[in-house]
SERO-4910 file (N, C-alpha, C, O; in steps of 0.05 Angstrom, whole numbers):
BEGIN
 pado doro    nc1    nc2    nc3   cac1   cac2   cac3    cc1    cc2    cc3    oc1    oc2    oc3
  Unk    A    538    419    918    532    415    890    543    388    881    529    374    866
  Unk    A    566    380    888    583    357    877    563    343    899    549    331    883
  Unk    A    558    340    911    539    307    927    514    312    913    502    291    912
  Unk    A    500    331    902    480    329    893    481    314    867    463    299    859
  Unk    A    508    321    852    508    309    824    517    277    821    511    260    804
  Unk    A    532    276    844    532    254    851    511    231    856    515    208    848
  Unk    A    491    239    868    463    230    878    453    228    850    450    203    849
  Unk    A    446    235    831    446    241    810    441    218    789    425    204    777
  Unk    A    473    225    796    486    203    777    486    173    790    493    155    774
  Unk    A    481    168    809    473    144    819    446    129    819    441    105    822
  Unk    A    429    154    813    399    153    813    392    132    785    377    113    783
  Unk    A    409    145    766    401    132    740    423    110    728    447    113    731
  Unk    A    407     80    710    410     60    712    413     69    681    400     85    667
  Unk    A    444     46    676    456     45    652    446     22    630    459     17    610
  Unk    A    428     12    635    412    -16    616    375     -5    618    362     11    632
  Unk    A    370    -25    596    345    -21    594    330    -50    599    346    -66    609
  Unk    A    317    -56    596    300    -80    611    277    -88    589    269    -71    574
  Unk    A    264   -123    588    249   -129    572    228   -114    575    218   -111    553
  Unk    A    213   -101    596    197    -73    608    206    -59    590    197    -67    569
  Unk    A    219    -42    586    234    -20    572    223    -32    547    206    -19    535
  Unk    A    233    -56    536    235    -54    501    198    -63    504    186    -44    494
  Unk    A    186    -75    510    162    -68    509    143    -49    502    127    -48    483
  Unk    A    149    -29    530    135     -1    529    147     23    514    140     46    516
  Unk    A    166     13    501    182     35    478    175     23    453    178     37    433
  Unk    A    163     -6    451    147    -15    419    124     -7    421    112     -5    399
  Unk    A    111     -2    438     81     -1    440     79     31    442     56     40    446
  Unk    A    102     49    441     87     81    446    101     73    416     83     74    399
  Unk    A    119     68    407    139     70    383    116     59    363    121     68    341
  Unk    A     99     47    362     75     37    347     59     49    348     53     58    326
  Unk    A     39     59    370     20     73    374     18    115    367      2    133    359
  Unk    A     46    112    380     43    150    379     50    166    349     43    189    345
  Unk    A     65    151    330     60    160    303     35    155    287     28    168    266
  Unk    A     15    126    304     -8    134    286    -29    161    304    -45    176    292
  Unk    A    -26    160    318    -39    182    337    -35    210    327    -55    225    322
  Unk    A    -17    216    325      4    246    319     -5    245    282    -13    267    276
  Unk    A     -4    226    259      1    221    248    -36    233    243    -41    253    231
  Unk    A    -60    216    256    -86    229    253    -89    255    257   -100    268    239
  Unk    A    -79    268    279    -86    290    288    -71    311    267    -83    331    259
  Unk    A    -44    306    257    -47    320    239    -56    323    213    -52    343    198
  Unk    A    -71    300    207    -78    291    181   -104    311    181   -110    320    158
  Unk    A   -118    317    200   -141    329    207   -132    365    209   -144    386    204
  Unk    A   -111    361    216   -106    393    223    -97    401    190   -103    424    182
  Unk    A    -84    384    172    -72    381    149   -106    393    131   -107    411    115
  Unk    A   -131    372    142   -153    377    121   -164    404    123   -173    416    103
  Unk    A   -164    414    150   -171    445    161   -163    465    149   -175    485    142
  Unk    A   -129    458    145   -117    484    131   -127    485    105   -137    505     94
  Unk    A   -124    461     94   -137    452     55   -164    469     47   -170    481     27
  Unk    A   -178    464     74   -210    478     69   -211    498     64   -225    510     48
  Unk    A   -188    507     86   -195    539     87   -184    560     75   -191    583     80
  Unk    A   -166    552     59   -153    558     35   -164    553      5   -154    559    -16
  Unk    A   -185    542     12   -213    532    -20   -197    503    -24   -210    489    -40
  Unk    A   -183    494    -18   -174    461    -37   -210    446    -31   -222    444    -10
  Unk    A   -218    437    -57   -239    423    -62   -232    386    -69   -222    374    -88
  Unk    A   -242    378    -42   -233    347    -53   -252    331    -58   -274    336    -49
  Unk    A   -249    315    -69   -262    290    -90   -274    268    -69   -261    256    -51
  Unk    A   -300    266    -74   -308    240    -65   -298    211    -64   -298    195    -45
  Unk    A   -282    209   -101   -279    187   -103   -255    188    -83   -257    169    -68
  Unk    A   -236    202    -80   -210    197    -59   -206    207    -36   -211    231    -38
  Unk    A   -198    198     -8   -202    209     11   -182    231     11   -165    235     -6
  Unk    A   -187    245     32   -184    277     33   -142    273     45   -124    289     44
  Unk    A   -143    252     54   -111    239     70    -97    229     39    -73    236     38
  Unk    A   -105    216     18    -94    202     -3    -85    234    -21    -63    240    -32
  Unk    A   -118    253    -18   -106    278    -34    -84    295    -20    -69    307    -35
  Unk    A    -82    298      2    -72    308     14    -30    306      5    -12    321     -2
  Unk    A    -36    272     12     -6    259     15     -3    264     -6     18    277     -8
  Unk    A    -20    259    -40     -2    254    -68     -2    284    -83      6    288   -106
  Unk    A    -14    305    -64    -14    332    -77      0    356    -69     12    374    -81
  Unk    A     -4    350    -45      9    372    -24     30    369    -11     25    369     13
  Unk    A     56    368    -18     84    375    -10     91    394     22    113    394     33
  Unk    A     63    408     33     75    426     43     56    401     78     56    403    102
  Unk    A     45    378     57     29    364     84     45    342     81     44    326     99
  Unk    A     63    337     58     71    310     58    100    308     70    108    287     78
  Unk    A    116    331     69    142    327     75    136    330    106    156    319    116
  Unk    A    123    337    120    119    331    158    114    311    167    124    299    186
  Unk    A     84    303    144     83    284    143     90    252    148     82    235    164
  Unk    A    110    256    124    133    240    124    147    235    153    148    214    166
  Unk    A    158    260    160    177    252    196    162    248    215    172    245    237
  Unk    A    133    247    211    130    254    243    134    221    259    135    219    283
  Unk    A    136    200    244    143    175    255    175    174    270    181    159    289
  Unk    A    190    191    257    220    188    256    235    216    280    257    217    292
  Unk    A    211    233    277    212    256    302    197    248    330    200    261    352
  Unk    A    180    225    325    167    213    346    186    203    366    187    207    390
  Unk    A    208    182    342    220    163    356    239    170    368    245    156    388
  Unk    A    256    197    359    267    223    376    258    224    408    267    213    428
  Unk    A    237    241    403    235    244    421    228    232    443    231    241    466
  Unk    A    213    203    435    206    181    452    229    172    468    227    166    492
  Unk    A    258    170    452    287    160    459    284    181    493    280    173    516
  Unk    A    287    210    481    296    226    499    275    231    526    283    238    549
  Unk    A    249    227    518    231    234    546    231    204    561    227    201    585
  Unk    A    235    184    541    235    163    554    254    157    576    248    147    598
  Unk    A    270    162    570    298    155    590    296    191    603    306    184    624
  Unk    A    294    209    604    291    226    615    264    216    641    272    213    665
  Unk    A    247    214    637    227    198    662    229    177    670    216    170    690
  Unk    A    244    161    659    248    135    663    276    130    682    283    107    689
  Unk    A    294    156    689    313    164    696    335    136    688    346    119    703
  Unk    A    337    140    654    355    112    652    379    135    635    373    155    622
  Unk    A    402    127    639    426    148    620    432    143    593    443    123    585
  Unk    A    425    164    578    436    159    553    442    143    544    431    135    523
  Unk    A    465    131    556    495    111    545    482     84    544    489     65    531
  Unk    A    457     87    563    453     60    552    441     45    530    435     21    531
  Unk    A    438     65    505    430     55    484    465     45    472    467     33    450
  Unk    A    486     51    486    508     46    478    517     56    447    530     46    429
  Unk    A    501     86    452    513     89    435    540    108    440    541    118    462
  Unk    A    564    116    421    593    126    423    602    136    404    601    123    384
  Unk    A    613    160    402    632    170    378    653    162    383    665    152    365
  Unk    A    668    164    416    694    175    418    709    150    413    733    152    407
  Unk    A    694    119    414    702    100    414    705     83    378    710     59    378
  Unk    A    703     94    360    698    103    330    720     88    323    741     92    336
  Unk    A    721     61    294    742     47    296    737     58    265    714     55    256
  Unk    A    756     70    249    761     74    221    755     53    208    738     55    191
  Unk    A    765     37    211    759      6    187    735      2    197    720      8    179
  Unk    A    719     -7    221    698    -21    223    673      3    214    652     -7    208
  Unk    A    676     25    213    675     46    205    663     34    171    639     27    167
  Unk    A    681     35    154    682     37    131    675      1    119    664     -7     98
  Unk    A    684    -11    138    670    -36    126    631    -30    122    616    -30    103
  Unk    A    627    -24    159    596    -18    150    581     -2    129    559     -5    119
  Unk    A    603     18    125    589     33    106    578      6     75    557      1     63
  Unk    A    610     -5     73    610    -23     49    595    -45     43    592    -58     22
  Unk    A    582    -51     84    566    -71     70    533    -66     69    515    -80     60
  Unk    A    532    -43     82    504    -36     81    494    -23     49    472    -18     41
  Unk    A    527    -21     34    513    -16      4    514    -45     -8    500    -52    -28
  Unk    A    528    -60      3    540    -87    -23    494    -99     -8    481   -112    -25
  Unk    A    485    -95     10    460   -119     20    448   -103      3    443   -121    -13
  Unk    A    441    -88     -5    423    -77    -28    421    -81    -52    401    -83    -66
  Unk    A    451    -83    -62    461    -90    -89    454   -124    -89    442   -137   -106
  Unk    A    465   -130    -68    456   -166    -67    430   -166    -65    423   -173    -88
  Unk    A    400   -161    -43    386   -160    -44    364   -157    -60    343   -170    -58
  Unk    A    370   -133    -78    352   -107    -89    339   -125   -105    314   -125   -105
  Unk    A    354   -143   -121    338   -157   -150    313   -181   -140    294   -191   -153
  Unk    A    325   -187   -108    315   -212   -100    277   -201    -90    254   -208    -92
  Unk    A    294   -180    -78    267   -169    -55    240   -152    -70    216   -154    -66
  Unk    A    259   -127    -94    248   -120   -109    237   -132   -125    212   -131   -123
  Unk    A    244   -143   -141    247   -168   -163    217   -183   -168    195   -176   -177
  Unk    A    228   -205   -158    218   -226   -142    198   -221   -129    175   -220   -139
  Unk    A    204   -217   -104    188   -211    -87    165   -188    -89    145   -182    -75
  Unk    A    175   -179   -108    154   -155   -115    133   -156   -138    115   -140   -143
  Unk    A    141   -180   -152    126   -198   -171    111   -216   -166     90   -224   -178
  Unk    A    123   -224   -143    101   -238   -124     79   -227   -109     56   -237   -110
  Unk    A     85   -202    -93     56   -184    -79     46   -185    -96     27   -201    -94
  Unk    A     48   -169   -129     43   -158   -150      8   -177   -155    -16   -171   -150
  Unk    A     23   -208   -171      8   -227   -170    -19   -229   -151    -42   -235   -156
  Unk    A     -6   -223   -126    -28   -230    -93    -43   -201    -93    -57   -195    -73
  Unk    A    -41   -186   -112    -51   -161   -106    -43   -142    -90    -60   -125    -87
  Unk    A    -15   -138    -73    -14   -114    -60      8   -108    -75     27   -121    -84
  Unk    A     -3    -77    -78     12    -51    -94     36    -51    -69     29    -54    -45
  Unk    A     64    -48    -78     88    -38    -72     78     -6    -69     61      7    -81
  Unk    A    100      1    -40     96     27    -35    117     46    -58    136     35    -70
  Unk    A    112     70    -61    125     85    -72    149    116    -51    159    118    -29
  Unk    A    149    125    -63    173    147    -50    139    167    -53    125    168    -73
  Unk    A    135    179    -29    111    206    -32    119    242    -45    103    259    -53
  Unk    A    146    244    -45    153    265    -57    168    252    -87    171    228    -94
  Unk    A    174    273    -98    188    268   -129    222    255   -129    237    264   -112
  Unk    A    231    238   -144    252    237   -142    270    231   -165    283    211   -168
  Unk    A    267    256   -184    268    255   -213    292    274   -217    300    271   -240
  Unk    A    307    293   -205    324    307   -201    347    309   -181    344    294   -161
  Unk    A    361    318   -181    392    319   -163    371    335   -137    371    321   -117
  Unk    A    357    358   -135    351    371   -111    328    353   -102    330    349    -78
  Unk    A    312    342   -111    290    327    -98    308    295    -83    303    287    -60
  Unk    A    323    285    -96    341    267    -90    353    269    -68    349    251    -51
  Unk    A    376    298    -61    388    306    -30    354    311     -9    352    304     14
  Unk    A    336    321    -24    321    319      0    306    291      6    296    289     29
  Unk    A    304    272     -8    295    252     -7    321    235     15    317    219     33
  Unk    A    343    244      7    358    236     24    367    239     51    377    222     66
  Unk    A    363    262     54    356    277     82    334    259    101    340    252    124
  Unk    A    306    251     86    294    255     97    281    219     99    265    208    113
  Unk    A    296    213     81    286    173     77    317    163     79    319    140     72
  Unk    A    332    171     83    362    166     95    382    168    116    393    148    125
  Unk    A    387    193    125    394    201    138    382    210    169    396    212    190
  Unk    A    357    214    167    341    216    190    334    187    203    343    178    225
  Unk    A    317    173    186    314    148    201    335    133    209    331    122    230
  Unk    A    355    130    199    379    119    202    392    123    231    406    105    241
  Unk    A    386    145    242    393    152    274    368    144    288    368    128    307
  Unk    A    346    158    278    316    155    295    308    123    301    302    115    323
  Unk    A    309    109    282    302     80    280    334     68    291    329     47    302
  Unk    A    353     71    291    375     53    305    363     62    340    353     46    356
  Unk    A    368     86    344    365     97    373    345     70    386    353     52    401
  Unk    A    317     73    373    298     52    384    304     23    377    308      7    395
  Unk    A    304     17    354    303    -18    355    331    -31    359    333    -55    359
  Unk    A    361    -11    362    375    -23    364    389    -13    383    412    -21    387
  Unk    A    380      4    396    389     17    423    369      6    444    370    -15    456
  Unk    A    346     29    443    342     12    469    323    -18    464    326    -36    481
  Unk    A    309    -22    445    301    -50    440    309    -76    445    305    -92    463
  Unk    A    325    -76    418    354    -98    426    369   -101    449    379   -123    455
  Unk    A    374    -74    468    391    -75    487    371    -89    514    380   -105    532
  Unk    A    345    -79    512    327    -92    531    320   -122    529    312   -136    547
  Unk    A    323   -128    509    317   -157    498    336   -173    505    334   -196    515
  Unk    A    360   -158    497    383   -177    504    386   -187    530    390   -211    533
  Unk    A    385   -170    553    389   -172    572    373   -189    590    379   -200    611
  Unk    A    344   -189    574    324   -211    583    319   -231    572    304   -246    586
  Unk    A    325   -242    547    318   -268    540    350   -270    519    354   -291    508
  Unk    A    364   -255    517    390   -265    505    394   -258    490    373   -249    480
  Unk    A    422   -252    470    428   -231    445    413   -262    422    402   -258    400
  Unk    A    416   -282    430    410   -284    401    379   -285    394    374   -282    370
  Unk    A    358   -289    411    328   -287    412    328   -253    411    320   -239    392
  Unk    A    334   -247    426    338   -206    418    338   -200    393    326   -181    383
  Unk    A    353   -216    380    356   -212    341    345   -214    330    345   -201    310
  Unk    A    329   -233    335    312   -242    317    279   -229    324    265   -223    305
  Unk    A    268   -225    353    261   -211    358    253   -172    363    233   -160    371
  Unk    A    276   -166    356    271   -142    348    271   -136    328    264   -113    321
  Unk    A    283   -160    305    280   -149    278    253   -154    271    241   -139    255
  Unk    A    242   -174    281    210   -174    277    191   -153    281    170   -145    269
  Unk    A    207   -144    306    190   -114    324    195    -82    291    180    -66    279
  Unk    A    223    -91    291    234    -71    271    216    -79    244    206    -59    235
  Unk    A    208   -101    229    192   -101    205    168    -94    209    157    -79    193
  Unk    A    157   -104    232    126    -98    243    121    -69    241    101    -61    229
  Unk    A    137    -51    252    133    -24    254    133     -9    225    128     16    226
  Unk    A    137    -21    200    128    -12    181    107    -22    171    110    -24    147
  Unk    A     86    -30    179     61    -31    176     58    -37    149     46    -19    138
  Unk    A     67    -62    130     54    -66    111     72    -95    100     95   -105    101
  Unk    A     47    -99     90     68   -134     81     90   -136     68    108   -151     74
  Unk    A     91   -116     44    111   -103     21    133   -108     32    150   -122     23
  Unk    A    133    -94     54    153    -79     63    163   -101     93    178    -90    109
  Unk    A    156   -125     97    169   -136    118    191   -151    118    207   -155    136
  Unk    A    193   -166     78    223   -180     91    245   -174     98    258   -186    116
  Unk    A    257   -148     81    265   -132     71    278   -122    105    297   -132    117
  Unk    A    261   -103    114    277    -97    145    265   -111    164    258   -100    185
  Unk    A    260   -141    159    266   -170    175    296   -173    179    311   -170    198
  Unk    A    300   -180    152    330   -193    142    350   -161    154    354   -163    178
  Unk    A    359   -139    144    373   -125    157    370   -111    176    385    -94    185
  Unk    A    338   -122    187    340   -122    217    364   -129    241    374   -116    259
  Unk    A    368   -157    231    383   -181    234    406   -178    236    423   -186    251
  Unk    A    404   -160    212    448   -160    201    453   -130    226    471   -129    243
  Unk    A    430   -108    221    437    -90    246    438    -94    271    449    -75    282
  Unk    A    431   -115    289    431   -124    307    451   -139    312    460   -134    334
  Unk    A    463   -157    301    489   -167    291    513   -155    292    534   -164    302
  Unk    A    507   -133    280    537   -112    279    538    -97    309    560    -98    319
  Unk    A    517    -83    325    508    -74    342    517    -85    366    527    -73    385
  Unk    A    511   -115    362    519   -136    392    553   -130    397    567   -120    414
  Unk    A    558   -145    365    585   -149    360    607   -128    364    630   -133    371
  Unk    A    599   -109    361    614    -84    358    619    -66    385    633    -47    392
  Unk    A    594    -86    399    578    -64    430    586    -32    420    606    -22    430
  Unk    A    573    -17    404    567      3    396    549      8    367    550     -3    345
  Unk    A    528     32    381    504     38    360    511     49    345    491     55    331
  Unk    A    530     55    337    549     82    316    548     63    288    542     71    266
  Unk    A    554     36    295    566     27    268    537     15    256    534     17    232
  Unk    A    521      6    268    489      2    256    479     20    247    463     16    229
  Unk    A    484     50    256    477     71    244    483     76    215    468     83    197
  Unk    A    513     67    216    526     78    189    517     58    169    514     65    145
  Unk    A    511     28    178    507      9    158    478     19    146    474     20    121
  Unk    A    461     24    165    424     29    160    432     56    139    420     56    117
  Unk    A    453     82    146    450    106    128    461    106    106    460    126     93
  Unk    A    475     78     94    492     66     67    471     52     51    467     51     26
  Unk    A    461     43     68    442     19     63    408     36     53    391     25     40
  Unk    A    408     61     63    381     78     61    389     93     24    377     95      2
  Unk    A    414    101     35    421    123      8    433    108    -14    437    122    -34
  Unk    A    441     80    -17    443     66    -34    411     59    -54    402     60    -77
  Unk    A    401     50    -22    364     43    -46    355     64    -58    343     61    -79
  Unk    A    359     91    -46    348    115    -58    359    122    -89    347    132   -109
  Unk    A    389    112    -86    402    114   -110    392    102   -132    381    111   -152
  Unk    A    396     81   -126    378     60   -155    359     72   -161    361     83   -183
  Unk    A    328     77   -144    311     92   -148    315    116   -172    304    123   -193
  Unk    A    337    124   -157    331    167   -175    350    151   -198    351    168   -216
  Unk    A    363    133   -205    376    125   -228    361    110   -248    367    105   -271
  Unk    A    334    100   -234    311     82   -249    301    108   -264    298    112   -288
  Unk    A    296    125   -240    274    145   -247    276    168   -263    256    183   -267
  Unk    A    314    176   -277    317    182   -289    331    166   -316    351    172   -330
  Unk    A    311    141   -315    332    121   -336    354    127   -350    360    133   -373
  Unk    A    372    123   -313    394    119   -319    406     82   -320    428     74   -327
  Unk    A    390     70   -313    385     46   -294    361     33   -298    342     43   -287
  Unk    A    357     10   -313    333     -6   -312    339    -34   -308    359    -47   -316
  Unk    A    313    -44   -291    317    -72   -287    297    -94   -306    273    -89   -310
  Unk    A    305   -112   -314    292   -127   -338    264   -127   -335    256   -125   -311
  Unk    A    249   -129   -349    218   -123   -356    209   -150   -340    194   -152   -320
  Unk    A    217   -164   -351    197   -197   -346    221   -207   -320    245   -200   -318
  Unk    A    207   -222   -303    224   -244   -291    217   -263   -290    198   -275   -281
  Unk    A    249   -272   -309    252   -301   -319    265   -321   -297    271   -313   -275
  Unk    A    267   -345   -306    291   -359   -293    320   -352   -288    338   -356   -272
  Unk    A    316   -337   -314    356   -319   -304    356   -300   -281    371   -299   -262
  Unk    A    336   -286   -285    339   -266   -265    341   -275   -243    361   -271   -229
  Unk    A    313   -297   -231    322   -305   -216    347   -323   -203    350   -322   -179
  Unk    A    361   -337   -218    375   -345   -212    403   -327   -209    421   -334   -194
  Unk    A    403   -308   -223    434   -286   -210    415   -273   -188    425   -275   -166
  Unk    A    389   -259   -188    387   -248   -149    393   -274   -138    413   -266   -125
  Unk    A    392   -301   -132    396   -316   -121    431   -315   -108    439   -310    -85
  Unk    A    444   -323   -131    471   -325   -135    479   -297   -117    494   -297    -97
  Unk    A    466   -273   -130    489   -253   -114    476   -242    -87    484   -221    -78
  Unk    A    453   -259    -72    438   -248    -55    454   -270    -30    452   -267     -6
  Unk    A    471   -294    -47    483   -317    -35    511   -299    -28    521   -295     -6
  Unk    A    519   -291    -50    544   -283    -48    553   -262    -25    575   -265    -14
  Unk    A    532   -239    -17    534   -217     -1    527   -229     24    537   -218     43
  Unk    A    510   -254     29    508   -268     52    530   -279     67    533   -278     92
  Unk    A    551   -291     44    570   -308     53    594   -288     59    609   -292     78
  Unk    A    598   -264     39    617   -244     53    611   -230     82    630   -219     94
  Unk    A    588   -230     91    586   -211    122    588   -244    139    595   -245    162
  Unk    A    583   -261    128    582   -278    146    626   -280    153    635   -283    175
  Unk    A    641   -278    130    665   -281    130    672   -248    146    694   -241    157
  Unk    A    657   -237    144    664   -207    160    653   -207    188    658   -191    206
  Unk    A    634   -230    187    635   -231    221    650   -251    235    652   -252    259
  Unk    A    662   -272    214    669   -288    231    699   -282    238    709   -295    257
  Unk    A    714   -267    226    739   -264    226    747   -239    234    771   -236    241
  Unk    A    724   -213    233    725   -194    247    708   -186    265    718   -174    285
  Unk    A    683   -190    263    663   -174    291    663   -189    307    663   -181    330
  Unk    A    665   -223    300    673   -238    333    694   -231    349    695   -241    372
  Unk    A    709   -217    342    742   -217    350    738   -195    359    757   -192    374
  Unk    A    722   -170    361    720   -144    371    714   -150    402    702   -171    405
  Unk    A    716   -142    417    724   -148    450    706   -117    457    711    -93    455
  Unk    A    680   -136    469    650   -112    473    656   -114    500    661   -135    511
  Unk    A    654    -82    513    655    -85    548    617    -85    553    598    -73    544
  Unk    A    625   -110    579    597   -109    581    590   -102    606    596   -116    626
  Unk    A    571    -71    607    563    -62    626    541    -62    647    518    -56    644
  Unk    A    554    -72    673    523    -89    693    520    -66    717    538    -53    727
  Unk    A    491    -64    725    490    -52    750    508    -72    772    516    -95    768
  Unk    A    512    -57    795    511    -73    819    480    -86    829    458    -75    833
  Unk    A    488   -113    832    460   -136    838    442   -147    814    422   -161    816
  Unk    A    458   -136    786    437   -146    771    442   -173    763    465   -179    761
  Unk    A    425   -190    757    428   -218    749    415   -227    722    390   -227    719
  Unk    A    435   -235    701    412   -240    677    420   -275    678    403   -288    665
  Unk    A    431   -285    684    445   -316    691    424   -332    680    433   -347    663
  Unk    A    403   -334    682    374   -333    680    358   -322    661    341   -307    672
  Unk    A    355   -324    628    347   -310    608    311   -312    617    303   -328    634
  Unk    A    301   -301    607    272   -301    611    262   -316    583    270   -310    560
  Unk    A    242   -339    591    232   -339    577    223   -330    557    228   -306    558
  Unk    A    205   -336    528    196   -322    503    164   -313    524    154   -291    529
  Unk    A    158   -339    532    125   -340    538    130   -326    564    143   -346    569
  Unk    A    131   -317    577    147   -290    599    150   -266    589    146   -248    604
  Unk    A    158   -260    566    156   -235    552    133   -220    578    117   -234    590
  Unk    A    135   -197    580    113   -165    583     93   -169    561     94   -173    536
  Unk    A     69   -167    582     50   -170    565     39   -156    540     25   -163    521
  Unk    A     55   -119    551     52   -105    535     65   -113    501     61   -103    479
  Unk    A     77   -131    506     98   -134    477     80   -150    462     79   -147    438
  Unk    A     69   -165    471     47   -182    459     20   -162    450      6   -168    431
  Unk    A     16   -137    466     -5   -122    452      5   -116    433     -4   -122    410
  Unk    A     25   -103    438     44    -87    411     47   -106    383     37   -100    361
  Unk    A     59   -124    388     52   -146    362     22   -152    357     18   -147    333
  Unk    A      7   -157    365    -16   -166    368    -36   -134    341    -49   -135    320
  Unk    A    -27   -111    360    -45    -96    344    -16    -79    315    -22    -63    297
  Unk    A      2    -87    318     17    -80    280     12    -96    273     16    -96    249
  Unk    A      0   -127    286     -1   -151    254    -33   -139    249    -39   -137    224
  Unk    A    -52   -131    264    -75   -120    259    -84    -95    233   -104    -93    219
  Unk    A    -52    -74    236    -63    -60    226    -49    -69    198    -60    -66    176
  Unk    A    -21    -81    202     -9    -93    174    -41   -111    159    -51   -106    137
  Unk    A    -50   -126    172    -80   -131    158   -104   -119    144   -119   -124    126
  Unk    A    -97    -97    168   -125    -83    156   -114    -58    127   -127    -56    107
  Unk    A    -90    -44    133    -76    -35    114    -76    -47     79    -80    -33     60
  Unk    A    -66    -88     79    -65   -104     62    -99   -105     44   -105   -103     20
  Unk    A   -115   -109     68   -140   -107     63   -151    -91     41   -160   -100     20
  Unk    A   -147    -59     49   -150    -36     39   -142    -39     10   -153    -42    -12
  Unk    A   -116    -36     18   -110    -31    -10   -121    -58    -26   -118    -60    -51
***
């Protein structure tokens, strides 16, 4: 039994490969819209057959999502239960170990801990006026409608579940992939700092809509950042689940005006999102330079492997190039639409 587990455990490889982050963007893109049709269809079946009568003027997926709670809250995960399970069958057939998304509890540093928490709320508070703001005055102008929250979030109980489920879930599901094994495959083939910038691309792309790209571009970046630095997925986690339940906050504080942001944007406005979007930049930059550089990451290699040698951009897997190729497609045709 012990030589078998042994055999085993030798069988499977502790890194993931620019292969790897490839064919984990391209099911990680493809299998939520797949899963996402088929139930949209199984969603219209049940509607029928229960009498729901739908409207010409709106499709039967639009009535579905803004009426039906009992199609929209599955709805909602099945991108974030995809990426679940993609983590686990992936490296389960792929016979690669766990650990190598690097992620760790037992290795858990209290302060670095609690800084992330602090700064994944302070990039929102810095951000929020610039991206929302701004930036959202700008689609506005160009014609694309800003996405909304699909359930209610006007109460303390719709709020914990909004939190549950636009916080706390993605926050593991989405680190596992773009900053476990993504980033970790990238790194190892073209280098941590093209890895960063590249998976945060991979990471904005996968939300499929223009609205919504600078936004987890930019703390794409800062998660990948903390991630390298830290060599553990624990603390990207905690920054992305501060950083999730912070925006939600503002939200249910707008939405029970408790909290409003100025009607018009003037030159003031912009100029404090400016100022404090500067300010939260220049503190993580003082929190990496004086603390996450200084964190001492063990870095773990097979026997024979060689990265000495980064791989080219234009060498990338070709698959990664489909994968970009068809989210800038559907981020198009999506923009289109609406």
């Amino acid at each position: 039994m012990e030589e078998k587990e042994l055999v085993k455990k030798f069988s499977r490889r502790n890194f993931y490969t620019t292969a790897d982050s490839a064919k984990v963007f391209l099911f990680a893109f493809l299998l939520p819209i797949l899963f996402a049709f088929i139930f949209a269809y199984l969603g219209y079946g049940i509607a029928s057959a229960v009498g729901v009568e739908f409207s010409e003027e709106v499709s039967f997926l639009t009535y579905l999502y803004e009426n039906c709670l009992w199609f929209t809250i599955p709805y909602c995960l099945i991108s974030q239960i995809t990426f679940v399970c993609l983590f686990f069958i992936y490296n389960k057939v792929n016979k690669v170990s766990f650990s190598a998304c690097r992620l760790s509890v037992k290795k858990i540093n209290i302060s670095t801990t609690l800084l992330c928490a602090l700064f994944g709320i302070l990039f929102v508070i810095g951000l929020y006026g610039l991206i929302e703001g701004c930036f959202g005055a700008l689609f506005d102008l160009m014609g694309f409608e800003s996405s909304t929250l699909p359930i209610p979030l006007d109460n303390f109980w719709w709020y914990l579940l909004n939190i549950l489920l636009f916080a706390i879930i993605p926050a593991f599901s989405e680190e596992l992939i773009f900053r476990g094994m993504i980033l970790n495959g990238l790194a190892r083939g073209i280098g941590k700092i093209g890895a960063i910038f590249l998976s945060s691309l991979l990471f904005a792309l996968i939300h499929q809509s223009i609205t919504q790209f600078i936004y987890p571009f930019i703390m794409g970046i800062v998660f990948s950042v903390v991630t390298i630095k830290t060599g553990n997925l624990f603390y990207s986690m905690i920054m992305h689940l501060f950083n999730n339940i912070t925006t939600l906050t503002i939200q249910f504080l707008m939405n029970i005006h408790a909290l409003s942001l100025p009607g018009e944007i003037g030159a003031v406005y912009i100029i404090v999102s400016i100022l404090l979007a500067v300010a939260v930049c220049s503190l993580f930059f003082l929190f990496y330079y004086f603390y996450l550089k200084k964190q001492k990451v063990e870095e773990v290699k097979e026997v024979g492997e060689d990265f000495s040698n980064p791989t080219k951009l234009g060498k990338l897997p070709l698959l990664l190039y489909v994968g970009i190729f068809l989210s800038v497609v559907v981020i198009v045709i999506n923009a289109v639409l609406v």
